[in-house]
Residue, then its C-alpha position, 0 to 999 in steps of 0.5 A: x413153633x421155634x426153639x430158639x432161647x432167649x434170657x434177658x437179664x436173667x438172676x437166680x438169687x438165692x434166700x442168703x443173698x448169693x446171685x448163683x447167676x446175675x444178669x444173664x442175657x443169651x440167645x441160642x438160635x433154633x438147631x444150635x449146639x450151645x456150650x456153657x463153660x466155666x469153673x465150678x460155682x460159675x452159674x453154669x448149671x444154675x443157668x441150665x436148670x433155670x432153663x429146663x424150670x428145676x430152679x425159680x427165675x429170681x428176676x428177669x424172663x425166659x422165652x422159647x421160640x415165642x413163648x413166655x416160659x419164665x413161670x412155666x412147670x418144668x413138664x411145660x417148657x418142651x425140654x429135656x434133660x440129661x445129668x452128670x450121673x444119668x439119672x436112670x432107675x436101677x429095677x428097670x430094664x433099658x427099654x423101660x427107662x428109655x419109655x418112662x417119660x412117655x409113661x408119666x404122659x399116659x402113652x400106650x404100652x404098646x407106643x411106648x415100647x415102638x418108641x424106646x426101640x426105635x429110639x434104642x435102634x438109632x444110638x445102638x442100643x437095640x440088643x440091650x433093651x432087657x438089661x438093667x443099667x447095673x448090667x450096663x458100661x459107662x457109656x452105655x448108660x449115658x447113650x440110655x440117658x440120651x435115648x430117654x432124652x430124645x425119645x419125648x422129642x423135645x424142642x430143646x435138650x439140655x446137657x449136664x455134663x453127660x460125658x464127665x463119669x467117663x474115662x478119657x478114651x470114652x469121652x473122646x469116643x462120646x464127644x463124637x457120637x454127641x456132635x453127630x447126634x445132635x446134628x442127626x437131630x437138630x434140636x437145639x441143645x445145651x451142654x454144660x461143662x468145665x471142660x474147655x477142650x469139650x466146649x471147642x469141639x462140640x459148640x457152635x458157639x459158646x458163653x465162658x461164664x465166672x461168677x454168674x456173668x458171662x465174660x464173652x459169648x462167641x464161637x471156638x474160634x473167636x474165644x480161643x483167638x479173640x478172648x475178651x479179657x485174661x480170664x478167658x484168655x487163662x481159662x481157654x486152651x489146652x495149655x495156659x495162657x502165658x500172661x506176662x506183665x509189661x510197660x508199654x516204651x517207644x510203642x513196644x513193649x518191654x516184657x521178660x528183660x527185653x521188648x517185643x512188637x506188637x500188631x500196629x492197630x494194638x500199638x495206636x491203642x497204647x500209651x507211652x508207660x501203660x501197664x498191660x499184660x501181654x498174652x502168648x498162647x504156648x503153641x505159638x512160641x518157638x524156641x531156638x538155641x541161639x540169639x533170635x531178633x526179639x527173643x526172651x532168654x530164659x532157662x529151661x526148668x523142665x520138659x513134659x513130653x506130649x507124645x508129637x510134642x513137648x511141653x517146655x517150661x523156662x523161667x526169666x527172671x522170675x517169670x515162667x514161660x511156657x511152649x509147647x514144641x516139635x519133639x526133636x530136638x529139644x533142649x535140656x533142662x537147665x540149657x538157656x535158649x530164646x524164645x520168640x512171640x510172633x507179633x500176629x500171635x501176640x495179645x495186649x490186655x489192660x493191666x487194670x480192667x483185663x480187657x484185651x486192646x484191640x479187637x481184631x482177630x490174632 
């Protein structure tokens, strides 16, 4: 049988009449690492748990592999679930809390014990099956977590933002050992998270979620490249966005007291007067101490050092602009530099409906 996942129209509405998610269409193909990101009160994890069954689909239906799993028991659907804060019971010793699903399903002691120590063995867990989880670090309890995860072999294991009670180095040090499992594995998973940096590491492909609906589905790349509207285009990056107002004037478009080329194919798209929003992600301005062909010409205010780079805050007028630059040299706060946009890096948004224009890859 198959592990894909298919949502179709798929809302949960709850009793006072808020959609938590409204109108869901998603499929995960069978092996994929598949990420659901967005803000808090998104529908990220209303969705996650309509999927493993812990929630009631309000409207529409869910199908893994072949099977109709829209009314289906939890224990039924053939998944597995890791939360936020690991879920693991405290008078139990690891390789208890490792077999405990396989006990709820009337597996010998003697399997069980096999399977929690094969399974402690594959994520280094084998010289800590008689310690509780009181006993036990941060990350050892989210490897416990994925061991009872894994240990029932499930055709779909579903994330619940595992890694976010970690500290930052052990969250790096987990997002590797998650990707490899994974793979290692080949179940198809799917990871929530707010954290975007996460979702561009670990997905294959990903769906940006705000307000129950999907704003785009499609792999790190194509989100961070190719965002389909400004609130994608905001939410993804390490950085912010830059998105600046402008008005579209003999096919350029003047922004932040000048005005600046575009992409060709974008231009054909415009409107003499259109009001647009022009995207510009902050790793790809570079700044120089005098004039440059197109340079915006702002006022550095501040500097935030990023270790190999720096993070430049400049005001123009009464829009900030921010880059992200080499750390030698750099300007001093106050100095007034221009910045350059390149034009294959340059988006165009509609004002209105913040949809980009244009649908070709930066």
């Amino acid at each position: 049988m198959t592990s894909t996942i298919t949502t179709t129209a798929l809302v949960k509405q709850y009793p006072n009449g808020v959609r938590g998610v409204d109108g869901v269409d998603i499929e995960i193909a069978e092996g994929e690492f598949f990420a659901l990101l967005g803000p808090s009160g998104c529908g990220k994890t209303t969705l996650l748990r309509s999927i493993a069954g812990l929630e009631t689909i309000t409207e529409g239906s869910l199908r893994i592999g072949d099977e109709e799993m829209t009314n289906r028991e939890p224990g039924e659907r053939g998944v597995a679930m890791v939360f936020q804060d690991y879920a693991l019971f405290p008078h139990m010793d690891v390789s208890d809390n490792i077999a405990y699903p396989l006990r709820i399903r009337k597996v010998a002691k003697e399997e069980r014990k096999k399977v929690a120590a094969d399974t402690a063995g594959r994520l280094s867990l084998e010289h800590l099956l008689e310690r509780r989880p009181g006993q036990l670090s941060g990350g050892q309890q989210q490897r416990v977590a994925l061991a009872r995860a894994i240990a029932t072999r499930p055709k779909v294991l579903l994330l619940d933002e595992p890694l976010s009670n970690l500290d930052a180095r052990l969250r790096l040090e987990a997002r590797s050992f998650l990707k490899e499992l994974q793979r290692e594995l080949g179940v198809t998973s799917v990871f929530v998270t707010h954290d975007q940096s996460e979702a561009l590491a670990l997905a294959d492909r990903m769906a940006v979620m705000k307000e129950g609906r999907i704003q785009q589905i499609g792999t790190p790349r194509e989100v961070f490249h190719a965002p389909a509207n400004t609130f994608v285009a905001s939410f993804i990056g390490s950085h912010p966005m830059n998105l600046l107002d402008g008005i579209v004037t003999g096919g350029r478009i003047a922004v932040l007291g000048t005005t600046i080329a575009v992409r060709a194919e974008t231009a054909a798209l415009l409107s003499e007067g259109q009001k647009v929003v022009v995207g510009a992600r902050p790793e790809y301005i570079t700044w120089s101490p005098t004039p440059v062909p197109d340079g915006v010409e702002a006022e550095v205010s501040t500097i935030e050092n990023l270790g190999a780079s720096a993070l430049l805050t400049a005001r123009a007028g009464d829009d900030r602009l921010q880059a992200v630059v080499d750390e030698d040299p750099l300007p001093e706060p106050g100095q007034v530099v221009w910045f350059q946009i390149p034009v294959s890096k340059t988006m165009v948004f509609d004002e209105e409906s913040g949809l980009r224009i244009g649908g070709e890859e930066q």
